[in-house]
C-alpha positions as CSV (number, residue, x, y, z in Angstrom):
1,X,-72.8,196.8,101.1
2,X,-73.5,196.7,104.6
3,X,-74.5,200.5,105.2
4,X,-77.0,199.8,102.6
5,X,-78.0,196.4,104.2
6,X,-78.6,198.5,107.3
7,X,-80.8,201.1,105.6
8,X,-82.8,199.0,103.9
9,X,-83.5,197.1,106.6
10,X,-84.3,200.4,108.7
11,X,-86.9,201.8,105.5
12,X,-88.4,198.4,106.4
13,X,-89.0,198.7,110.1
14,X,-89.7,202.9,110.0
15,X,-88.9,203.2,113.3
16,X,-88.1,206.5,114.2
17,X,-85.6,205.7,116.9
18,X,-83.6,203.7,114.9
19,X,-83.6,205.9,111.7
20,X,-82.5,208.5,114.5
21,X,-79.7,206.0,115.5
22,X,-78.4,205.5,112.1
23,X,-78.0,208.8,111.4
24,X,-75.8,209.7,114.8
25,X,-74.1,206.4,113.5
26,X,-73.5,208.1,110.2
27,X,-72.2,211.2,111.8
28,X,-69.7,209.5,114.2
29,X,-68.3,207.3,110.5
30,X,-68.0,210.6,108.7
31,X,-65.7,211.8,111.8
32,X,-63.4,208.4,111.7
């Protein structure tokens, strides 16, 4: 629920830098 909060609200915005963010931030949760 909130990951896809937190994507939808990033295809809303279409910043690069976050959609850069939230992909490292994806990678660090796959590791944990």
């Amino acid at each position: 629920m909130i990951m896809n909060n937190y994507n939808f609200s990033l295809i809303k915005k279409s910043n690069k830098f976050e959609i850069i963010f939230s992909m490292i931030f994806l990678m660090m949760f796959l590791f944990i």
